[in-house]
C-alpha positions as CSV (number, residue, x, y, z in Angstrom):
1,X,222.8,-45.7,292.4
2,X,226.0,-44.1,291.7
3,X,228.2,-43.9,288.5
4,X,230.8,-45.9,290.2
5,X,228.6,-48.7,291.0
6,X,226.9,-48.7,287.7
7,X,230.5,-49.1,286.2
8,X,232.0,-51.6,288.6
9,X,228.7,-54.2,287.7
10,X,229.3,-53.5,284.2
11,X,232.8,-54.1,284.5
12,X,232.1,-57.8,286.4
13,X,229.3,-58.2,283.7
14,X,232.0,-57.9,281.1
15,X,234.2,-60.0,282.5
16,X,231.9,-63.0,283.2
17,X,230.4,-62.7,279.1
18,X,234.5,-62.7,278.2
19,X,235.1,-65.5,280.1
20,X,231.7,-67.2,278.9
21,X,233.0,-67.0,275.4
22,X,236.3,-67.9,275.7
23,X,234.7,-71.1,277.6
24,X,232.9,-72.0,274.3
25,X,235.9,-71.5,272.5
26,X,238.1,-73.9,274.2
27,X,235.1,-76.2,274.3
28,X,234.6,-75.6,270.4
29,X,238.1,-76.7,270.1
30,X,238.2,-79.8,272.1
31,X,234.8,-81.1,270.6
32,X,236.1,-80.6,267.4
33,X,239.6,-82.0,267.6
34,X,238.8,-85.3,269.3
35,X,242.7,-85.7,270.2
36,X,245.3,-84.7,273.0
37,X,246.1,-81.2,272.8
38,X,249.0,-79.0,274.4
39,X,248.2,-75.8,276.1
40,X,250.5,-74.1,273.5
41,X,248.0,-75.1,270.5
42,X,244.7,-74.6,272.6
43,X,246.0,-70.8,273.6
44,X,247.1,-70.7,269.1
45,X,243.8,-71.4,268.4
46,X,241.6,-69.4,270.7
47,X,243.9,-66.4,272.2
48,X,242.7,-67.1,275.7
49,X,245.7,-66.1,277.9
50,X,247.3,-69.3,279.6
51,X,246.4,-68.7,283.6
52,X,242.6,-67.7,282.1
53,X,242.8,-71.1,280.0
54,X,244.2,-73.3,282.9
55,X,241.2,-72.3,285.0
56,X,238.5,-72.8,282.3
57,X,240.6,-76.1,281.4
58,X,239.8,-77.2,285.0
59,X,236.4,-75.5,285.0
60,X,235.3,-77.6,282.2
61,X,236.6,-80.9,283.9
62,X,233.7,-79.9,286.7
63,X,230.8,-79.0,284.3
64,X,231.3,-82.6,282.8
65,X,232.0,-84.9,285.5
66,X,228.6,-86.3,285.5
67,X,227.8,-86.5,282.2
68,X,229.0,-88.7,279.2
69,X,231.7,-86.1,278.1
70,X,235.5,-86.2,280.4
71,X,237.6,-83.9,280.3
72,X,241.1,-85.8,280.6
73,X,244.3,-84.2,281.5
74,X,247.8,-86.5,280.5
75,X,250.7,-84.7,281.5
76,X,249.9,-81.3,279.5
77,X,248.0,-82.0,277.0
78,X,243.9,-82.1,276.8
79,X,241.3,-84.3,275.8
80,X,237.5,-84.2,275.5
81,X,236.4,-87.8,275.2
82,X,233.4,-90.2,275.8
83,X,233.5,-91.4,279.5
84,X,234.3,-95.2,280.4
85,X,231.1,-95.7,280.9
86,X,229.3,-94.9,277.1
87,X,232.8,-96.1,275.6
88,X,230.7,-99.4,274.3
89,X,228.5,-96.9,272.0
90,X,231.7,-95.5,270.3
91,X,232.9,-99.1,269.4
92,X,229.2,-100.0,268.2
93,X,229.3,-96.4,266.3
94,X,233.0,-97.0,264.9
95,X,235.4,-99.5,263.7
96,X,238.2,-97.5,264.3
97,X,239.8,-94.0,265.0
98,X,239.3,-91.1,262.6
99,X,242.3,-90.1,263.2
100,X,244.3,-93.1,261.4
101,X,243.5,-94.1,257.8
102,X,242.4,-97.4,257.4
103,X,245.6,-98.7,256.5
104,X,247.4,-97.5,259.7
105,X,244.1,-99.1,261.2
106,X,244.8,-102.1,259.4
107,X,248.9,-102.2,260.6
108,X,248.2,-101.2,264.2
109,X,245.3,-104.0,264.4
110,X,248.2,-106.8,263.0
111,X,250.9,-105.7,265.4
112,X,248.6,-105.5,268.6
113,X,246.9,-108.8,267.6
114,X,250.4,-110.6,267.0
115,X,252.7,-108.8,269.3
116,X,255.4,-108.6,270.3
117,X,256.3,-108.8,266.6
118,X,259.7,-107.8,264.7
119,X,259.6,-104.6,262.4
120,X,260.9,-106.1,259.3
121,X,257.9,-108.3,259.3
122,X,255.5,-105.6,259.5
123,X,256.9,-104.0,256.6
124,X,256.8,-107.2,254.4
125,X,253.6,-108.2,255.3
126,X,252.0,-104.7,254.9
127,X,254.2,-102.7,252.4
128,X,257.1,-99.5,253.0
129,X,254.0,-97.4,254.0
130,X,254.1,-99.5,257.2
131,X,257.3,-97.4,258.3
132,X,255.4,-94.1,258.2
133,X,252.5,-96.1,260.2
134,X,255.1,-97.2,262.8
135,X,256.5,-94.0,263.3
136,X,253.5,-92.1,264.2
137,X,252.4,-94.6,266.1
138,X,256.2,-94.7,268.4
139,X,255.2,-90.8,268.2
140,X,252.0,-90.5,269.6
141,X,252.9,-93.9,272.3
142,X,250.8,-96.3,271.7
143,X,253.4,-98.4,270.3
144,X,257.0,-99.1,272.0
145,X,260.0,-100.1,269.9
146,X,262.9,-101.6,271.2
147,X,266.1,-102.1,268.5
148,X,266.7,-105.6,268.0
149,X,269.6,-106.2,265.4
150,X,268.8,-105.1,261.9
151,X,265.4,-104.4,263.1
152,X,263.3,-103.8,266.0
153,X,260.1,-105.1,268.1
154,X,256.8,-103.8,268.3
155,X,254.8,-104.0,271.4
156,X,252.2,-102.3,272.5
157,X,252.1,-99.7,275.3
158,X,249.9,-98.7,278.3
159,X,248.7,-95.8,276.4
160,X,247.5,-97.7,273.7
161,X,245.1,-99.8,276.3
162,X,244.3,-96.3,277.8
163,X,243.8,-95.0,274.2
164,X,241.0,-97.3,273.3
165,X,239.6,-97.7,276.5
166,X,240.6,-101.2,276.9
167,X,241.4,-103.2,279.8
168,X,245.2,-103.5,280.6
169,X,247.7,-105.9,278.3
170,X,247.6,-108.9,280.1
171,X,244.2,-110.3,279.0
172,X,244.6,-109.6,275.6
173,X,248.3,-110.6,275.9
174,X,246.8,-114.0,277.6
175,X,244.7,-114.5,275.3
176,X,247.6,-114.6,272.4
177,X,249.2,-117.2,274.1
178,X,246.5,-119.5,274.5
179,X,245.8,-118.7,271.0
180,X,249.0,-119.5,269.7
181,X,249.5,-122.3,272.2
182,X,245.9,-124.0,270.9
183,X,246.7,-122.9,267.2
């Protein structure tokens, strides 16, 4: 065996335990994270160049397809998540999402129980704090606002149903009105 050959494997070698570890990396960041992230923060966070990151992005979507772990991709940003199929464990395991303090837990729940529903009465049923609440939720899309007057209306979007892994608005939006209609 020549030098050049010895080099060459040793070269490929390298490669494959760089790419291995960056591939732990972006998973380590995913797992931990437990949100949408854009490519922008994932490359921050791990230094893994962008067209090396896009391909272990998509790589990662593979080695979890079959498993209880997605990969989801919305627009650009990326998620790991529990698949559709193990989402009932999660809501057995968890009320709600780390990610929002019980009080924005608590505002989110009212509006997407009584929706559509005015702004102004979020706020005086739930306190000032309720602004912030609404605000990151517009932000993040899982609510939609519409400016009505001196106020505005609160409904829920798509993403929020995609969110919690819930079916689409119109049961739960049936549902309301029977409620309301029988109440």
């Amino acid at each position: 065996m020549s030098m050049k050959n010895i080099s060459e494997k040793s070269i490929q070698e390298l490669d494959t335990e760089i790419e291995a570890e960056n591939t732990k990396k972006v998973e380590a960041v995913l797992f931990i994270a437990g949100r949408f992230m854009s490519l922008q923060e994932l490359i921050s966070l791990t230094d893994v160049n962008p067209i090396l990151l896009k391909k272990i992005l998509f790589d990662l979507q593979d080695k979890y397809k079959d498993s209880g772990i997605i990969i989801t991709q919305k627009d650009n940003m990326w998620k790991m998540d529990v698949s559709e199929n193990y989402t009932w464990i999660v809501n057995r395991l968890a009320t709600g999402s780390s990610e929002f303090s019980k009080a924005e837990q608590e505002t989110l729940a009212m509006i997407a129980y009584k929706q559509p529903m005015k702004q102004s009465v979020v706020v005086k049923i739930r306190g000032n704090k309720a602004y912030d609440h609404i605000k990151k939720f517009v932000e993040i899309g899982l609510l939609n606002k519409k400016k009505a007057g001196h106020t505005a209306i609160l409904s829920l979007s798509e993403s929020f149903y995609e969110y919690f892994h819930l079916a689409q608005g119109e049961k739960l939006q049936e549902q309301n009105q029977q409620e309301k209609q029988n109440g």
